[in-house]
ZAMARGU-4260 file (C-alpha; in steps of 0.2 Angstrom, whole numbers, plus 5000, padded with zeros to 4 digits):
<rodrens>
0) 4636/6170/4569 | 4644/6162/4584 | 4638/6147/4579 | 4645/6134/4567 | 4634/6120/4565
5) 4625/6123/4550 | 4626/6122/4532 | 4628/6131/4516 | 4633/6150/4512 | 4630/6165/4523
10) 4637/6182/4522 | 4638/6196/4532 | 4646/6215/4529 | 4652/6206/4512 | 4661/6193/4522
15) 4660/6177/4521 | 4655/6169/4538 | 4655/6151/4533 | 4673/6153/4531 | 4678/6163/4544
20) 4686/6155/4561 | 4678/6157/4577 | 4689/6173/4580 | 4686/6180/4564 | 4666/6179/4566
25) 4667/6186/4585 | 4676/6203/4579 | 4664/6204/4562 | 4650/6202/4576 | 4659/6215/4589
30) 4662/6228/4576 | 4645/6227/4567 | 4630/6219/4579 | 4622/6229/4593 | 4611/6219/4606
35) 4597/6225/4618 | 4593/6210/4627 | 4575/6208/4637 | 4584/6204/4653 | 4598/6218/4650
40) 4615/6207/4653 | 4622/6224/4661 | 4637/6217/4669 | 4634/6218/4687 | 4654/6223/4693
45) 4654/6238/4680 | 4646/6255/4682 | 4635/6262/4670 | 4648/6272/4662 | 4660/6256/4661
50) 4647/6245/4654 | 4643/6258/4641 | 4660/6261/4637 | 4662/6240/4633 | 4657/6240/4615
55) 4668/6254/4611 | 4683/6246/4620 | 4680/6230/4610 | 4681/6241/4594 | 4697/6248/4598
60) 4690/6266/4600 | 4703/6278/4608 | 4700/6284/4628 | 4695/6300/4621 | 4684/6296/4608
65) 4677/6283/4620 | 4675/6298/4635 | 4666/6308/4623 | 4654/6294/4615 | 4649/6289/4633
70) 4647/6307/4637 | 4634/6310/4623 | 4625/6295/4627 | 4625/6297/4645 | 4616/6314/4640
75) 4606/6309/4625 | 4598/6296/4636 | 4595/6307/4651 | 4606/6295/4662 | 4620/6307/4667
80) 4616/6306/4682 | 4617/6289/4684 | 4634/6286/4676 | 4642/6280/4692 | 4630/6269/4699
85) 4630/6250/4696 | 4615/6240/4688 | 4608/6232/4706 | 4605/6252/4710 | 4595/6256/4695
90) 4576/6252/4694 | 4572/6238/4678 | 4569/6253/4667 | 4585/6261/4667 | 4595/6246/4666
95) 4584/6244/4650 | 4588/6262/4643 | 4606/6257/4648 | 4604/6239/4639 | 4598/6253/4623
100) 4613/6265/4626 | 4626/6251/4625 | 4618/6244/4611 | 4619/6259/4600 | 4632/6268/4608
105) 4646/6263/4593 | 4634/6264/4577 | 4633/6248/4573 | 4625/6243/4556 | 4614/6228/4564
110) 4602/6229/4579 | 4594/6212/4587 | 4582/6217/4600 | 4573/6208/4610 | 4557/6219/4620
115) 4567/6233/4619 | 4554/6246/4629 | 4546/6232/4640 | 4551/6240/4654 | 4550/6260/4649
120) 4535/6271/4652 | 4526/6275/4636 | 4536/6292/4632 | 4553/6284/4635 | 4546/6268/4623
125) 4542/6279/4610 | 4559/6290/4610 | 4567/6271/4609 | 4558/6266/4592 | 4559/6285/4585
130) 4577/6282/4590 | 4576/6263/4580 | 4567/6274/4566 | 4581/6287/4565 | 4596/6274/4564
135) 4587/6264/4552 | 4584/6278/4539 | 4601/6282/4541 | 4605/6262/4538 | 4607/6252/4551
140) 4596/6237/4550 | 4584/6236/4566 | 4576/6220/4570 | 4564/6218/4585 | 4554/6203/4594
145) 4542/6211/4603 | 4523/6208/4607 | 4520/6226/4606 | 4511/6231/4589 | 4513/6248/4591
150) 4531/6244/4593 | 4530/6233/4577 | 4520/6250/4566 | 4537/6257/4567 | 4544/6242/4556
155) 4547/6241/4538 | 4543/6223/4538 | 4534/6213/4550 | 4535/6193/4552 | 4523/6186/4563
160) 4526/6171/4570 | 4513/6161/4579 | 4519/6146/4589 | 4534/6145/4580 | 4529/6147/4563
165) 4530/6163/4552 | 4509/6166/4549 | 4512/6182/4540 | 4525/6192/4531
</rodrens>
């Protein structure tokens, strides 16, 4: 969406993207997209409650609103106890269920995520895609690289790609 070297129409949320200027197609993308990125991209200076309370800043959420969201995902996650603490102080699968949290945390209709339980034990992976399962029946779009077939089950469609190229669909 970012990007703008490429060709014909594309639409998003019923806008058009390849008309849109670079600050028109960041907030659509801000307001719409959540990410849960394989290596995390916590930002290291913020806490876990600042880095969860980002998204919601960017949609202009109010301080109470925000305060309130974070608190409910600080507890649906089971992170409360970690809301003050920076990302070099949580172990790889936090930082992943706190790279899930952010991701989520402002209902956004699309989800790109890439491995998002790589690093979780098996309980806490299955809680993410039931999670992924539940925001997808209520709408929001989920889509998932993984290697993980069980992960993959939990899809409405898969595409498998094999050295590039999409084998099955």
């Amino acid at each position: 969406m970012h990007d703008s070297a490429w060709s014909g129409e594309y639409y998003f949320m019923d806008q058009p993207v390849h008309r849109l200027n670079p600050k028109q197609r960041s907030e659509l993308h801000k307001k719409h997209i959540g990410f849960v990125f394989q290596s995390y991209h916590l930002l290291d200076n913020l806490t876990v409650y600042e880095n969860l309370e980002i998204p919601l800043s960017y949609r202009n959420v109010s301080r109470k609103d925000r305060q309130s969201m974070v608190a409910d995902i600080l507890d649906r996650f089971q992170i409360v106890g970690k809301k003050d603490l920076y990302p070099n102080q949580l172990s790889g699968g936090q930082q992943q269920l706190v790279g899930v949290a952010r991701a989520v945390i402002a209902n956004p209709q699309v989800i790109l995520a890439d491995e998002p339980t790589g690093n979780l034990h098996s309980a806490q992976g299955k809680e993410i895609m039931e999670l992924f399962r539940s925001l997808n029946e209520s709408g929001a779009t989920i889509v998932q690289v993984t290697h993980s077939e069980l992960n993959a089950s939990y899809g409405t469609r898969i595409i498998q790609l094999r050295d590039g190229w999409v084998v099955e669909d």
